[in-house]
TORLUM-195152 format. One record per atom (N, C-alpha, C): residue in one letter; y, x, z. Coordinates in steps of 0.001 Angstrom, whole numbers, plus 524288, in hexadecimal, padded with zeros to 5 digits. Layout:
BEGIN
AYXZ/...
//
This chain:
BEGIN
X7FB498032680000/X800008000080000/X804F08034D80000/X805888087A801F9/X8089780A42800A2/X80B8D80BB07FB0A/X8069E80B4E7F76D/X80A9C80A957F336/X80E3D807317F1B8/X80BFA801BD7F368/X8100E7FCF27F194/X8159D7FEA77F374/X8143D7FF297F9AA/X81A4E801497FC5E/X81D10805047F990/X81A9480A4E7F770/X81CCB80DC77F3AD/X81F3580B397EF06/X81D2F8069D7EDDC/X81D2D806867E884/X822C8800B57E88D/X823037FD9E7ECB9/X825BE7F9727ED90/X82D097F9FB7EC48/X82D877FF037EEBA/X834E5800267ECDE/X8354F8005E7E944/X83210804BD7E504/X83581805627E01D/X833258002D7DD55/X82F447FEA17DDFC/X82FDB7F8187D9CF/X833827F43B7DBF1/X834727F52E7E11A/X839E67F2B27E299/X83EE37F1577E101/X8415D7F8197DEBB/X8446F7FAB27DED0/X845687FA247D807/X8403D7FA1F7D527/X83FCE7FA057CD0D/X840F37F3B97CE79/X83EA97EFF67D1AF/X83F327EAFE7D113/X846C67E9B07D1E5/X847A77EB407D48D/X84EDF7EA807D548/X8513B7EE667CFD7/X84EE37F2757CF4B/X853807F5457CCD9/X851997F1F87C6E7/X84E9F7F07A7C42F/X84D9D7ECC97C11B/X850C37EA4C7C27E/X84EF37E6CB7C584/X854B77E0AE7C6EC/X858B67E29F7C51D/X85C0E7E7047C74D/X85F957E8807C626/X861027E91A7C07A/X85E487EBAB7BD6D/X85E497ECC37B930/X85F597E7F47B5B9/X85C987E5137B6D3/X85B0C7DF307B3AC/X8618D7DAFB7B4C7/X863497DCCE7BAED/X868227DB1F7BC03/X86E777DC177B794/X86E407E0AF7B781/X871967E60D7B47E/X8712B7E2B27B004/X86CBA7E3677AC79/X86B837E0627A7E6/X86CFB7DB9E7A705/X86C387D7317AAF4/X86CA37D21C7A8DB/X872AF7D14A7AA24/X8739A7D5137ACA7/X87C017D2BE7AE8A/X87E597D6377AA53/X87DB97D7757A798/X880277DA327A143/X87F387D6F779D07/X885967D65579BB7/X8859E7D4DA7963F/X8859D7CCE27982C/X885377CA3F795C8/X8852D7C3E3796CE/X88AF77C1F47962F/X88B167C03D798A8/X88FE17BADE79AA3/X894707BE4279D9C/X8942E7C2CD7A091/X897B67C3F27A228/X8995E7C9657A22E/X8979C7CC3079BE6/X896837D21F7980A/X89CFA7CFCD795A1/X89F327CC077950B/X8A4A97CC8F792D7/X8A7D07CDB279657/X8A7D17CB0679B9E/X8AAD37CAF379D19/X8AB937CECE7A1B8/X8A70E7D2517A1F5/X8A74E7D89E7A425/X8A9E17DCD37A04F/X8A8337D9CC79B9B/X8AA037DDB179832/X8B1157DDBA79767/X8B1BC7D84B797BB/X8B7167D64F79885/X8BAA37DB3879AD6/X8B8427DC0E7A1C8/X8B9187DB7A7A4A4/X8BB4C7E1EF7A521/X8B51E7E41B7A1AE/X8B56C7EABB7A20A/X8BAE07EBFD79EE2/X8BA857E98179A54/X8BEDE7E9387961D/X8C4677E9FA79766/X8C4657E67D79BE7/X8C9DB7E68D79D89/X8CB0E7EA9D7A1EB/X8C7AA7EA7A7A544/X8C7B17EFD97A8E9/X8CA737F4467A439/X8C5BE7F5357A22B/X8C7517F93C79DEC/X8CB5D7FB6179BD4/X8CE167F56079A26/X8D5B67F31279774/X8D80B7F76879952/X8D7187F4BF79F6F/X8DBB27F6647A413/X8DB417FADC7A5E5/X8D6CF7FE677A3F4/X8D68E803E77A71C/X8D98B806727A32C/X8D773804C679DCF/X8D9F7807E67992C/X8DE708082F7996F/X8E07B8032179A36/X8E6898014B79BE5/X8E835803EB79F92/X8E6F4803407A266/X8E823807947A84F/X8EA3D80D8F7A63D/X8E5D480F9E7A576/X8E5B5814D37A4C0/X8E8E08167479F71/X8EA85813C079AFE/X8EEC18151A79846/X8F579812777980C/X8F51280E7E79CBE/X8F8D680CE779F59/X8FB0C813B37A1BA/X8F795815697A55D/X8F80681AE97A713/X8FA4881F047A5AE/X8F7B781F257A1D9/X8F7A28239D79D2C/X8FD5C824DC799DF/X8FF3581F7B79A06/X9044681CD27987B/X9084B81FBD79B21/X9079E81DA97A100/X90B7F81E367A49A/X90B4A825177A642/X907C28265E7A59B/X907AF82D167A5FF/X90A8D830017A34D/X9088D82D4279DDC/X90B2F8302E798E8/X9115482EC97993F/X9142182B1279B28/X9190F829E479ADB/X91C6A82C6479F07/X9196882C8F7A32E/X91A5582F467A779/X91D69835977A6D0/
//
């Protein structure tokens, strides 16, 4: 019987990190892949924006 005990964590451990895996997978992309993407998009805008807003004020400086 000691093997089962040996053997019980890591099929534990493949059984969750699967889940996990299968999790990752099914929350990508669907119904709400626009509007992350939206979301990155605009982050993005505003850093670009940011940082040659900057760039601006340096150079004029």
């Amino acid at each position: 019987m000691d093997y089962v005990s040996a053997l019980v964590p890591p099929v534990v451990m493949a059984a969750f990190f699967i889940g996990l895996i299968v999790t990752i997978v099914k929350s990508q992309g669907g119904d709400k892949k626009a509007k992350e993407d939206a979301a990155v998009d605009a982050a993005l805008a505003r850093a670009e924006a940011a940082q040659q807003g900057g760039v601006r004020h340096e150079a004029g400086a």
